[in-house]
C-alpha positions as CSV (number, residue, x, y, z in Angstrom):
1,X,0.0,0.0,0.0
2,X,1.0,3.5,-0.6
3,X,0.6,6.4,-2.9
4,X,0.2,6.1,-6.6
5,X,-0.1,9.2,-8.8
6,X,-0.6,9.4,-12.8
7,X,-0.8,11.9,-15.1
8,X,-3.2,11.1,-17.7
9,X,-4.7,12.3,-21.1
10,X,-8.1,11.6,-22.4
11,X,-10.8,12.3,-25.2
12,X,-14.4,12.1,-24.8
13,X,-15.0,8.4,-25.5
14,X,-11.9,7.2,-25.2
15,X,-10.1,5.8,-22.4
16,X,-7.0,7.4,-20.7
17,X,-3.6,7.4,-21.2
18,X,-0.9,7.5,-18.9
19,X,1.9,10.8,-19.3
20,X,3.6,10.3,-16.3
21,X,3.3,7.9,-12.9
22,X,5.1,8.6,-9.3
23,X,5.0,6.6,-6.2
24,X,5.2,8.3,-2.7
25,X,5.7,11.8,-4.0
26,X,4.2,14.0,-1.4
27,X,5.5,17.3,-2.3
28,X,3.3,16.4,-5.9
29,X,0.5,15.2,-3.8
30,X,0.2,18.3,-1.6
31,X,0.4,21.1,-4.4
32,X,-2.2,19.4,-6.7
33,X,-4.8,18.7,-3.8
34,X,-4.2,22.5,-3.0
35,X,-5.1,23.3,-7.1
36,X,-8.2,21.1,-6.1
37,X,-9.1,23.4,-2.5
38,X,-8.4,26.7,-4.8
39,X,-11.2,25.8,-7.3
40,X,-13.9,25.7,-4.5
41,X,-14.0,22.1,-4.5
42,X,-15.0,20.3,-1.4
43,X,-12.9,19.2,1.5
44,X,-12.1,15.5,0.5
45,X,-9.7,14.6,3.3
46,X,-8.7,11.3,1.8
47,X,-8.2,13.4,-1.6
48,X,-8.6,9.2,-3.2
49,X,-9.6,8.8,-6.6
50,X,-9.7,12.9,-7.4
51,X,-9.2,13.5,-11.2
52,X,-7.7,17.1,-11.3
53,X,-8.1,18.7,-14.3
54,X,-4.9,20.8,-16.1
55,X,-4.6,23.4,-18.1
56,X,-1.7,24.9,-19.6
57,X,-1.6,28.0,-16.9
58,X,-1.6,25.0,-14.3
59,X,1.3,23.4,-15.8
60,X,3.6,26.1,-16.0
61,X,2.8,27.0,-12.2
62,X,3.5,23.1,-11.4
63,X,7.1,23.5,-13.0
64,X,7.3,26.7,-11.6
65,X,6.9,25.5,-8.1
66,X,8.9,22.4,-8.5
67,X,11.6,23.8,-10.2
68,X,12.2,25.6,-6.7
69,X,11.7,22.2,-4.5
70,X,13.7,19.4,-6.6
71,X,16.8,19.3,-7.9
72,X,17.5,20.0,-11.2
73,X,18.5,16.6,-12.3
74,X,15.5,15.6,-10.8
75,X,13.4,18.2,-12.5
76,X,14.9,17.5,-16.3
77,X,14.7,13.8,-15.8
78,X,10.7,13.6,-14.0
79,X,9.2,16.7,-14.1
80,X,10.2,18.5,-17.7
81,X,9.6,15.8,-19.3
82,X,6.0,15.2,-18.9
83,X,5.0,18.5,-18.4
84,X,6.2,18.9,-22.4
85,X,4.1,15.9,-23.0
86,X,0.8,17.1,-21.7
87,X,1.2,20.1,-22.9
88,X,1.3,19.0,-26.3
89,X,-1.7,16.4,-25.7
90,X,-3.7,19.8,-24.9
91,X,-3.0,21.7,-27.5
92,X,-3.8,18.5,-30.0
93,X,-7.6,18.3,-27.8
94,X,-6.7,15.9,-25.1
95,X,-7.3,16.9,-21.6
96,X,-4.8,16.2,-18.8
97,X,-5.8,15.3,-15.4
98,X,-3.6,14.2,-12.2
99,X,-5.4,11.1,-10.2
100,X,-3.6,9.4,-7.2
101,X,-4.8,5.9,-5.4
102,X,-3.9,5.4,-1.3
């Protein structure tokens, strides 16, 4: 048991596709289930099962904000990466969401 977190894409009708996937990363954990408190959405303590929707403004304050926690091997290798990737999938019509699993 323990945390799992995705990045995913998908289309109406279709099913997802996985960008990116993380075990046990808190510091991810915390600053998307704040982006889920600063849309109005309701207190879910467990935050389990949560499909955050991103856009491109929320992307680019994710790499902002972990540019400034990780290091920057850590960044280039996990983070850059698949922001670049979802990015793209939004501009080509996909949406990106974050879910995590306890």
């Amino acid at each position: 048991m323990g945390l799992d977190q995705w990045i995913k894409t998908k289309q109406k009708m279709s099913y997802s596709t996985e960008i990116a996937y993380w075990r046990k990363q808190y510091v991810i954990q915390d600053w998307m289930k704040q982006l889920w408190f600063d849309r109005g959405n309701p207190d879910n303590e467990a935050f389990n099962g949560v499909e955050v929707d991103l856009s491109l403004n929320d992307l680019n304050a994710f790499r902002k904000s972990m540019k400034g926690i990780f290091i920057p091997e850590y960044c280039d290798e996990f983070i850059f990466p698949f922001i670049r990737e979802a990015k793209r999938a939004i501009k080509d019509g996909y949406e990106v969401y974050y879910i995590c699993s306890w």
